[in-house]
C-alpha positions as CSV (number, residue, x, y, z in Angstrom):
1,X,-20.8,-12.4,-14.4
2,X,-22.0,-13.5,-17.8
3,X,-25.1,-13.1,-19.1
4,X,-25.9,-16.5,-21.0
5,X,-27.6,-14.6,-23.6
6,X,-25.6,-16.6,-26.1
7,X,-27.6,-20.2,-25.0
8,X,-29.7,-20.9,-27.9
9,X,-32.8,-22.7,-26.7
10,X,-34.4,-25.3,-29.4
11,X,-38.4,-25.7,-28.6
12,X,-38.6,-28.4,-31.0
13,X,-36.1,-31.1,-29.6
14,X,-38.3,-33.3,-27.9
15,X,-36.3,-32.7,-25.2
16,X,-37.6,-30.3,-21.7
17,X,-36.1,-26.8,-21.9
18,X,-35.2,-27.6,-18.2
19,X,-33.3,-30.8,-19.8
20,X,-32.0,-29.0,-22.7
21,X,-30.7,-25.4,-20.2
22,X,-29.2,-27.6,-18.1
23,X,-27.1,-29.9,-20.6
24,X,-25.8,-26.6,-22.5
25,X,-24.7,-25.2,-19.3
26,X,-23.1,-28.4,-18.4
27,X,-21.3,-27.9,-22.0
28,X,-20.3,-25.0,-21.2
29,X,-18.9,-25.7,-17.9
30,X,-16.9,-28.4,-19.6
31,X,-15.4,-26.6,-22.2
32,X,-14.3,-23.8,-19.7
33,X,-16.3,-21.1,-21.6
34,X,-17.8,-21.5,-17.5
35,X,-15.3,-21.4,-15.1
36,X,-14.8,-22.6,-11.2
37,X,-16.3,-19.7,-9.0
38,X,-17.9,-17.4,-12.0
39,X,-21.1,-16.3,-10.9
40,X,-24.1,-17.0,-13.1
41,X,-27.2,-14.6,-13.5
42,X,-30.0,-15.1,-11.2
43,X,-32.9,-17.0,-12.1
44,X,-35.1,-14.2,-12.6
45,X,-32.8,-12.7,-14.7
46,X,-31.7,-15.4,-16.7
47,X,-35.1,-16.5,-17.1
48,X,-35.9,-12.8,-19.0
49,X,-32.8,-13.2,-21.0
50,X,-33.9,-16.6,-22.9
51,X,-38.0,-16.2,-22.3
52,X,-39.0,-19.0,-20.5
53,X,-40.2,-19.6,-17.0
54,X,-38.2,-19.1,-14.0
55,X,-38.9,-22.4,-12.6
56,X,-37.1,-23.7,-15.2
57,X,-34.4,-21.9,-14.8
58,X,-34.5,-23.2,-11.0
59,X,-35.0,-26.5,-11.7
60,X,-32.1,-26.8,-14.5
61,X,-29.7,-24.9,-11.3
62,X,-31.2,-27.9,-8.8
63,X,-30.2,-30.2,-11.5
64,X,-26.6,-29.1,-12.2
65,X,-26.0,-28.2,-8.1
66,X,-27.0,-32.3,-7.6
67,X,-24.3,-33.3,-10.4
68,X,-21.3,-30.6,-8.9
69,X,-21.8,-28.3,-11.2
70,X,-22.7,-25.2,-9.3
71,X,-23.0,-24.3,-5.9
72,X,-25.3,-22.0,-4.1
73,X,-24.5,-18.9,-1.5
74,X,-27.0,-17.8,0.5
75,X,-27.9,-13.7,-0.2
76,X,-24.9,-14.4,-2.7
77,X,-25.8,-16.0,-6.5
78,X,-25.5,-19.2,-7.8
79,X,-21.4,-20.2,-8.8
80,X,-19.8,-22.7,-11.0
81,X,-18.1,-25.1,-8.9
82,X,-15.0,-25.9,-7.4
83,X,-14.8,-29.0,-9.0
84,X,-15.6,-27.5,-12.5
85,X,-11.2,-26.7,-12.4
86,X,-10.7,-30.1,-13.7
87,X,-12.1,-28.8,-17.3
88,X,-10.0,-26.1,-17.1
89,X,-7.0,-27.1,-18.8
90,X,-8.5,-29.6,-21.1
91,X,-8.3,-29.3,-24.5
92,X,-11.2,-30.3,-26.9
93,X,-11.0,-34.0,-28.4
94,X,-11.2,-32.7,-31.9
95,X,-11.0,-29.4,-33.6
96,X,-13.7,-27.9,-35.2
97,X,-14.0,-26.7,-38.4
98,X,-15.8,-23.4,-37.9
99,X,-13.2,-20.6,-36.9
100,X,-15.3,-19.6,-34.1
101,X,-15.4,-22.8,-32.7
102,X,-11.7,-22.2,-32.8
103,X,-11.4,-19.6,-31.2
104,X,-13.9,-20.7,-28.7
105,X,-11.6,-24.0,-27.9
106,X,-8.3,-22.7,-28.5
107,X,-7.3,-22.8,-24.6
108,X,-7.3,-21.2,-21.3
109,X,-5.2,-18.5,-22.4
110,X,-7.2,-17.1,-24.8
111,X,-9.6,-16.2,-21.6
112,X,-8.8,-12.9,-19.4
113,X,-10.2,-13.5,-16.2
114,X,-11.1,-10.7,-13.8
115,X,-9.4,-10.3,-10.3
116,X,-11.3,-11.9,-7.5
117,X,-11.5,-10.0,-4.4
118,X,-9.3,-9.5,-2.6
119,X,-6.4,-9.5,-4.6
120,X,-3.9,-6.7,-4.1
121,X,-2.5,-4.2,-6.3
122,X,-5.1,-4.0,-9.2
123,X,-6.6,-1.0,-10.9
124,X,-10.1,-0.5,-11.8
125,X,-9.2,-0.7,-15.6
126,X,-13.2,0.0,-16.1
127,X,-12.3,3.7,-15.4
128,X,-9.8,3.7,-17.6
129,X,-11.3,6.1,-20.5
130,X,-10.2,3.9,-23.6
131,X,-12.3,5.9,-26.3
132,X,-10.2,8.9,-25.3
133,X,-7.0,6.4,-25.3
134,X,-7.9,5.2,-29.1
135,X,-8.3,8.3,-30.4
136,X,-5.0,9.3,-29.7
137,X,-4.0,6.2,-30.8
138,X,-5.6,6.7,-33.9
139,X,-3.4,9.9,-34.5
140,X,-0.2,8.5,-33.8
141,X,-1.2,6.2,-36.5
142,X,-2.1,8.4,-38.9
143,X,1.4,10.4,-38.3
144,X,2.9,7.8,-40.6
145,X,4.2,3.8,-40.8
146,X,7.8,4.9,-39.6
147,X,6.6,4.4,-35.8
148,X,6.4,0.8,-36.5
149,X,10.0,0.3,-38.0
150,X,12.7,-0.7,-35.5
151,X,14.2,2.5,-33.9
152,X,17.2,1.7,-32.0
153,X,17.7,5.3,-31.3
154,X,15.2,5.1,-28.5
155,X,16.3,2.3,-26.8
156,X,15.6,4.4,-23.6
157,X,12.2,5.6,-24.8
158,X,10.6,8.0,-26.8
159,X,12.0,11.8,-26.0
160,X,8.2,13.3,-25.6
161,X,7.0,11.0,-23.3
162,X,10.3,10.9,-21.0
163,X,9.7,15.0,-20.7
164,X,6.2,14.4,-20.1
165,X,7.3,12.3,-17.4
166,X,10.3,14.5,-16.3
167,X,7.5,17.4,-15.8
168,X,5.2,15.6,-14.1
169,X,7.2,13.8,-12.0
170,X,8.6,17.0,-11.0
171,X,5.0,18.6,-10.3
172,X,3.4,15.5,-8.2
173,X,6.3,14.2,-6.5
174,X,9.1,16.5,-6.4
175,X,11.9,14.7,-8.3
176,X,14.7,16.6,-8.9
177,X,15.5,15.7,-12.7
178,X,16.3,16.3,-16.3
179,X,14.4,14.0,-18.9
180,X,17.4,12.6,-20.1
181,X,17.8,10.7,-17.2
182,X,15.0,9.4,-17.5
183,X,14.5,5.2,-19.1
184,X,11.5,4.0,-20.4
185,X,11.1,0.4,-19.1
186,X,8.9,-2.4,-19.7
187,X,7.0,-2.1,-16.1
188,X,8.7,-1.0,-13.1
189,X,9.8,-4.7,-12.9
190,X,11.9,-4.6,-15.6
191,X,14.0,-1.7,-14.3
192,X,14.7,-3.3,-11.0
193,X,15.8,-6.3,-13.4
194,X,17.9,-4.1,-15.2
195,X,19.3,-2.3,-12.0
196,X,20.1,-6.1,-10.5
197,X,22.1,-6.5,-13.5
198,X,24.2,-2.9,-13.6
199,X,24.9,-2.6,-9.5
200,X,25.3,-5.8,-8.1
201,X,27.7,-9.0,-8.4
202,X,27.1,-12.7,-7.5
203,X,27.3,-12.1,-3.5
204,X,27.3,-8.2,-2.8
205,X,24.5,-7.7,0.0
206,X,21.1,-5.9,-0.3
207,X,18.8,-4.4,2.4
208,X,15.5,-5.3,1.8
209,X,12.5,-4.4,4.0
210,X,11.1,-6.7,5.6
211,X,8.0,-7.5,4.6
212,X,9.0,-5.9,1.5
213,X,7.8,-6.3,-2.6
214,X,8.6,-10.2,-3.6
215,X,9.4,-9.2,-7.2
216,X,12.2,-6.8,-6.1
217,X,13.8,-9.5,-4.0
218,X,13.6,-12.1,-7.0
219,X,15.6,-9.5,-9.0
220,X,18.7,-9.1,-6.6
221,X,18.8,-13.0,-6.0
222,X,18.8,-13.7,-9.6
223,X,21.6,-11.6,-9.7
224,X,23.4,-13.7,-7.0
225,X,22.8,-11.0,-4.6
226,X,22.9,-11.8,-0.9
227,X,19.7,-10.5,1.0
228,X,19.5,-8.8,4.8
229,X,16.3,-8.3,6.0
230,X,15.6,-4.4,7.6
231,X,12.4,-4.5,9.5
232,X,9.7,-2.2,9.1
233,X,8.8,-0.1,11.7
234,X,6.4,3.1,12.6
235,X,8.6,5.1,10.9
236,X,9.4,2.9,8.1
237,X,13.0,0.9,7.4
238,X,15.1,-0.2,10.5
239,X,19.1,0.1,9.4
240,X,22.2,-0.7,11.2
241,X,23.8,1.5,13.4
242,X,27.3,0.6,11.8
243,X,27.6,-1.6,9.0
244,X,31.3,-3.6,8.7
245,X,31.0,-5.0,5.5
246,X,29.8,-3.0,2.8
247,X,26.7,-2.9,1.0
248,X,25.6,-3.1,-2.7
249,X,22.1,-1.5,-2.3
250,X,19.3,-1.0,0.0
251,X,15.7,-1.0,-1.8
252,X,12.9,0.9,-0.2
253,X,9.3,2.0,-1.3
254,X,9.2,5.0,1.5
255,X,5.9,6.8,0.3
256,X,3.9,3.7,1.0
257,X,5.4,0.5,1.9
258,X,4.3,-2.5,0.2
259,X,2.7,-4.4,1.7
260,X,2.6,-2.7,5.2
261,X,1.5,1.0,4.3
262,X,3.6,2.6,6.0
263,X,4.7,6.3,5.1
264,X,8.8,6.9,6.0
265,X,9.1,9.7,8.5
266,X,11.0,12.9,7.6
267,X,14.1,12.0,10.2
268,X,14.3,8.7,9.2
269,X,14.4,9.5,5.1
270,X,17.3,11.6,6.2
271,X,19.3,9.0,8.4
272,X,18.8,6.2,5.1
273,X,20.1,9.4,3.0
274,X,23.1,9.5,5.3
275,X,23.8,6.1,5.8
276,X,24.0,5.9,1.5
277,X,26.7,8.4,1.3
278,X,28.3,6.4,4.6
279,X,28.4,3.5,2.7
280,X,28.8,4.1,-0.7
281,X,25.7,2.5,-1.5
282,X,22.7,3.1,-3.5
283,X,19.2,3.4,-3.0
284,X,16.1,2.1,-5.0
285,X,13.1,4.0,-4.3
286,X,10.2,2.5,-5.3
287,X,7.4,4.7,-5.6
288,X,4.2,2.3,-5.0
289,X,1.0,3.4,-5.9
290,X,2.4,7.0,-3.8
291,X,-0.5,8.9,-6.1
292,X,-3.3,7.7,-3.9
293,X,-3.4,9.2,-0.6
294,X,-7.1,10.2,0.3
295,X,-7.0,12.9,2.9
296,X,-4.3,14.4,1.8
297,X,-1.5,15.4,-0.9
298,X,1.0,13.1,-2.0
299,X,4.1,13.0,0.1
300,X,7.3,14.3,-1.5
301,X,9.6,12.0,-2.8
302,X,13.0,10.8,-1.3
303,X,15.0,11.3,-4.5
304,X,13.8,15.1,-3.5
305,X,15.7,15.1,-0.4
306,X,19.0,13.6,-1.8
307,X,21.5,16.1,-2.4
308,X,24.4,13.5,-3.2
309,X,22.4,11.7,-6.3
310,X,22.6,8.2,-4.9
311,X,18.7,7.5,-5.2
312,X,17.2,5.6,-7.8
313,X,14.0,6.5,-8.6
314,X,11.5,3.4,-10.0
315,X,7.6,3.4,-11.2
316,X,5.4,2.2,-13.3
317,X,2.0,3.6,-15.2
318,X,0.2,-0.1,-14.4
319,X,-1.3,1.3,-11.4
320,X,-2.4,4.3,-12.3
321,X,-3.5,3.3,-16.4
322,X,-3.3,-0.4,-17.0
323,X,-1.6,-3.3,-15.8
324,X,-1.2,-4.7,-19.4
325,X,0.4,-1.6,-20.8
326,X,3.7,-2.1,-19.5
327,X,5.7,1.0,-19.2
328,X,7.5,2.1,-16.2
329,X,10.8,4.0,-16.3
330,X,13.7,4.8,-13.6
331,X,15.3,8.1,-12.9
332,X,19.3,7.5,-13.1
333,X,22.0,9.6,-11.2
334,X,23.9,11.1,-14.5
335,X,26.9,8.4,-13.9
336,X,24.6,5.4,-14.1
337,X,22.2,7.1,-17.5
338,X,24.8,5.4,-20.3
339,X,25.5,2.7,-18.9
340,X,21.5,1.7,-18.0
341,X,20.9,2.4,-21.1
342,X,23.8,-0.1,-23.0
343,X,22.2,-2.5,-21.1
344,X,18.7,-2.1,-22.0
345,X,19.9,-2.2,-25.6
346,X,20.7,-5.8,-25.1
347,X,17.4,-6.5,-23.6
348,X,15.1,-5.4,-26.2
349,X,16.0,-2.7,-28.8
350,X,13.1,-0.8,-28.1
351,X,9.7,-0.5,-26.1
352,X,6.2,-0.6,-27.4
353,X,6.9,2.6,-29.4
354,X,3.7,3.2,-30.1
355,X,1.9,3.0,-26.8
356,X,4.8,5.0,-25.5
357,X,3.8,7.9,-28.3
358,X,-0.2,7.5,-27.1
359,X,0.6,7.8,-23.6
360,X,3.0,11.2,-24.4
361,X,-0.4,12.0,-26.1
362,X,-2.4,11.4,-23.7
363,X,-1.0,13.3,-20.7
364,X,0.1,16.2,-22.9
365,X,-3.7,16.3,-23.8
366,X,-4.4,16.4,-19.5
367,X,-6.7,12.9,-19.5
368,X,-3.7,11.4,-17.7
369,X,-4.5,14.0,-15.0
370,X,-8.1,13.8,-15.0
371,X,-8.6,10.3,-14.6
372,X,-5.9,10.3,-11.7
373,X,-8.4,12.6,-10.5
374,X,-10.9,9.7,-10.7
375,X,-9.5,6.7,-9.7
376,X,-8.6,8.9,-6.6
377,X,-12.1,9.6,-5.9
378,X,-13.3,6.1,-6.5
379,X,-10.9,4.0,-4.5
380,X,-11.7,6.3,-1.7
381,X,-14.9,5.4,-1.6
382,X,-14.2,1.7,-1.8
383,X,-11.9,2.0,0.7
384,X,-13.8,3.5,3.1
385,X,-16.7,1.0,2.0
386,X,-14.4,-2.4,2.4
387,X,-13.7,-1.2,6.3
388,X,-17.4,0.0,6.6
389,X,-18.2,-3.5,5.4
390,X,-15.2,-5.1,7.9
391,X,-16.6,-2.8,11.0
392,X,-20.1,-4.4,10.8
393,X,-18.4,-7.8,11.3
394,X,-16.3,-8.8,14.7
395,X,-13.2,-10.0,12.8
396,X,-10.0,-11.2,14.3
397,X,-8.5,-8.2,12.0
398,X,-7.1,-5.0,13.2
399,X,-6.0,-2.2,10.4
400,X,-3.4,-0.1,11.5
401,X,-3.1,2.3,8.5
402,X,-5.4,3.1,6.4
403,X,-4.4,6.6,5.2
404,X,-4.6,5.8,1.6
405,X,-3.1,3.3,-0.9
406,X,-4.9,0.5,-3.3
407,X,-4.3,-2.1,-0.3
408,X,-4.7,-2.2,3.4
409,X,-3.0,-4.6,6.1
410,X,-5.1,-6.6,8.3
411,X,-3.5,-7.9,11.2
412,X,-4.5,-11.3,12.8
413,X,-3.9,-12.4,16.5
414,X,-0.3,-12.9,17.1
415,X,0.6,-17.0,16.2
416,X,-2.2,-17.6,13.9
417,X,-1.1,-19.3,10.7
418,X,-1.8,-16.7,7.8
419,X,-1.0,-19.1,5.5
420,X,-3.7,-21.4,6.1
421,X,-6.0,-18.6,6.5
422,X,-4.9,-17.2,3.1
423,X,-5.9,-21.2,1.2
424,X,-9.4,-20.9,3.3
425,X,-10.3,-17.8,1.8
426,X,-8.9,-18.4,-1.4
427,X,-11.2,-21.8,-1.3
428,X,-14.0,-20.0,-0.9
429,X,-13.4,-17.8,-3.7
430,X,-10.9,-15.1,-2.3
431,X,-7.3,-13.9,-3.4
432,X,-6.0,-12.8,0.1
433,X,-2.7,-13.0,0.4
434,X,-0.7,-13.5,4.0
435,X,1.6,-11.0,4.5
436,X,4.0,-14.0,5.3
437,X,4.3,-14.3,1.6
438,X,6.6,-10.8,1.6
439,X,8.7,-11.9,4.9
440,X,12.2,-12.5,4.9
441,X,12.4,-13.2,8.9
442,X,9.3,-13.9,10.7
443,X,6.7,-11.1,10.8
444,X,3.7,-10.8,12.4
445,X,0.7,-12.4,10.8
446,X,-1.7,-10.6,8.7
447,X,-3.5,-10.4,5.2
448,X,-3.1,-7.9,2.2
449,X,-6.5,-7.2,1.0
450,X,-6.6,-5.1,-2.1
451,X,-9.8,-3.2,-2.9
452,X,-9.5,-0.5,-5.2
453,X,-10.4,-3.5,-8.5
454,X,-14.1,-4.0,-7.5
455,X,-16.8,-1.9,-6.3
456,X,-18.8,-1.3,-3.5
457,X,-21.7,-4.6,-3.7
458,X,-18.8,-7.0,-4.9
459,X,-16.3,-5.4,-1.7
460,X,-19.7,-6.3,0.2
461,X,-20.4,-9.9,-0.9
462,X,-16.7,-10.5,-0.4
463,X,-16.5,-9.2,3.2
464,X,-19.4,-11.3,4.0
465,X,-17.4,-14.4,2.6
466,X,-14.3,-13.1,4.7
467,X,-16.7,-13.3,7.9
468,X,-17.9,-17.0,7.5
469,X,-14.4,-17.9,7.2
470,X,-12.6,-16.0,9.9
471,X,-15.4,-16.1,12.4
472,X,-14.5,-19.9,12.8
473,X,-12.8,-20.0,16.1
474,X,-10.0,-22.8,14.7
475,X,-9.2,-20.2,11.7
476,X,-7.7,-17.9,13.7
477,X,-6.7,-19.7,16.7
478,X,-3.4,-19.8,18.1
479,X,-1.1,-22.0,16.3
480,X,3.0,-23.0,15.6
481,X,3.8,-20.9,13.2
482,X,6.0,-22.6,9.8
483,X,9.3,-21.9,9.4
484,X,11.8,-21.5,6.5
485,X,11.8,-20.1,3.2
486,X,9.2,-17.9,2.1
């Protein structure tokens, strides 16, 4: 929520200062600097902020409500409106002169927009403790300009920070490794990329869970792969018995599925284990957001339990840091380390070399630990606030497992369209995704709400716009589900 504090109010226009709030807002608004479904301060407090009386603060509101402007939520805030998205991708008649002005018109993506509740998979990057970040930053700096010359020797990443990563993956999640095995990627995303490329030819076949992480299934069909869906059960992925025709690769993310949460069982970690060395496959194990479990210690890894080395370990430092950091890394079976790395070469020479030497810094320093530590702790708290906030409410939702992780499944009545319930929540300002969005084969409907981005009052106001939409009876009703391509 902005403040307005910028709006420069001119007594001596001639003009009302109700007139004159309401056309600057309107400005604003139309230049995008306002954008659909931003909350604006209250008229008290916006009021305070420019000195002048609150019923002209209400009466410039009424004024831009009339015209479309902004809309009103009862117990919730005045909003810019929905309608306020056809400004959004304008681009100002003529440029100004002033290089603020240019700034200030230089397009949408020159604005970084905060999540809106729900939406999945986000860190609180508030927490994030960016002083303590920028100092370390600062030092790398000062350790001389050669950092920022092209260094194709560490094409696979910087040595500290792959045996910081080596020895903590080794403390927290039991992976059996040397650092040189280790990759530095750009995001967890680019390794599965990068493994798409290495393991599998134009019509090999891939086990994917099902629901399972779109981005990973993007990867192997870019790479002309040939995708069987494995259903999730309680005990996590369902394989064949026998398998005829042999398989490429089977991608799993067993310490937390995404999106359903589930954890893989002991027995059936060890039957997947066989049924690689069976057939001569390998396994992609995507450790998802695995550090937060609240009531408990993190779950070994299954790379732990694999004796015959034909598990791929994948993750990424966007959860736990932030998203725009991008640096993941995989851990490679010996036989696959040269030949990963050869073909990382060609996609970029190096990472952010820099970043990579601050983040070595920074969990050599133990403020990698300690904020793990608190994001823990806080998106417990949210967590068990969102289904505080949910139980109040009689909603069509039922959540299965919620034993940790930054998301939770919400189940809806078997043949409701998630779909459509997804767009009317996302029209009323929420990013809810059906988990139809992640099927391969039809799965029972639900929604992925994500809560660990916003805090306790925000979780609140949005549960209360989750119940106005699904407590309408034709929301959740019964329907013909869609079929086809998700």
């Amino acid at each position: 929520m902005k403040t307005l504090g910028t709006i420069d109010l001119r007594r001596d226009q001639g003009t009302s200062l109700q007139s004159e709030l309401s056309t600057q807002l309107k400005k604003m608004i139309q230049r995008g600097e306002l954008r659909a479904g931003e909350r604006l301060p209250s008229s008290r407090d916006l009021a305070a902020t420019l000195h002048i009386s609150r019923n002209t603060v209400i009466a410039a509101y009424d004024v831009l409500m009339s015209e479309g402007y902004l809309e009103s939520e009862q117990r919730s805030g005045v909003y810019v409106g929905r309608a306020a998205q056809a400004f959004q991708f304008q681009t100002p008649a003529r440029a100004r002169n002033s290089k603020a002005a240019n700034l200030q018109h230089a397009g949408p993506n020159t604005q970084f927009r905060e999540p809106l509740p729900f939406r999945p998979a986000q860190p609180d990057v508030r927490l994030f403790p960016i002083k303590i970040w920028n100092r370390h930053r600062a030092r790398v700096l000062k350790r001389g300009a050669n950092i920022l010359h092209y260094q194709s020797v560490f094409s696979s990443g910087l040595d500290d920070l792959r045996q910081n990563i080596a020895e903590y993956l080794r403390d927290s999640r039991g992976v059996r490794c040397d650092w040189r095995e280790i990759a530095i990627t750009s995001g967890s995303q680019q390794a599965l990329f990068l493994l798409a490329h290495l393991l599998i030819e134009p019509g090999d076949r891939v086990y994917m869970e099902d629901p399972g992480y779109l981005g990973a299934r993007l990867a192997w069909k870019q790479a002309g792969a040939q995708i069987l869906s494995a259903p999730i059960d309680d005990e996590g992925i369902c394989l064949p018995q026998s398998e005829a025709r042999p398989v490429s690769l089977i991608y799993v993310t067993p310490s937390r599925q995404f999106p359903l949460g589930t954890c893989m069982s002991l027995g059936r970690r060890l039957m997947l284990l066989q049924s690689a060395v069976r057939l001569q496959t390998w396994i992609v194990e995507d450790d998802y957001d695995a550090e937060f479990r609240y009531n408990s210690p993190p779950l070994p890894s299954l790379q732990n339990l694999d004796e015959n080395r034909r598990v791929i370990y994948v993750g990424s430092f966007s959860k736990i840091l932030f998203p725009s950091l991008r640096i993941g890394y995989a851990v490679l079976p010996p036989e696959l380390v040269d030949r990963f790395a050869s073909l990382k070469h060609i996609a970029e020479d190096h990472g952010p070399l820099v970043d990579q030497a601050t983040l070595a810094a920074f969990m050599d320093c133990g403020a990698f630990h300690t904020h793990l530590r608190r994001c823990r702790r806080h998106y417990a708290e949210r967590q068990e606030s969102f289904l505080d906030a949910i139980a109040r409410h009689c909603l069509p939702l039922s959540f299965p497992i919620t034993d940790g992780g930054m998301n939770v499944a919400g189940l809806l009545p078997d043949g409701t369209d998630d779909y459509c319930c997804s767009e009317q929540l996302r029209q009323n300002g929420l990013d809810v995704p059906p988990l139809s969005k992640y099927a391969i084969a039809n799965v029972r409907p639900g929604l992925l709400f994500g809560f660990t981005a916003f805090e306790p009052r925000i979780i609140r106001r949005g549960v209360e716009k989750l119940a106005k939409v699904l407590g309408k009876d034709e929301i959740t009703r019964p329907l013909v589900r869609r079929h086809g391509s998700r």
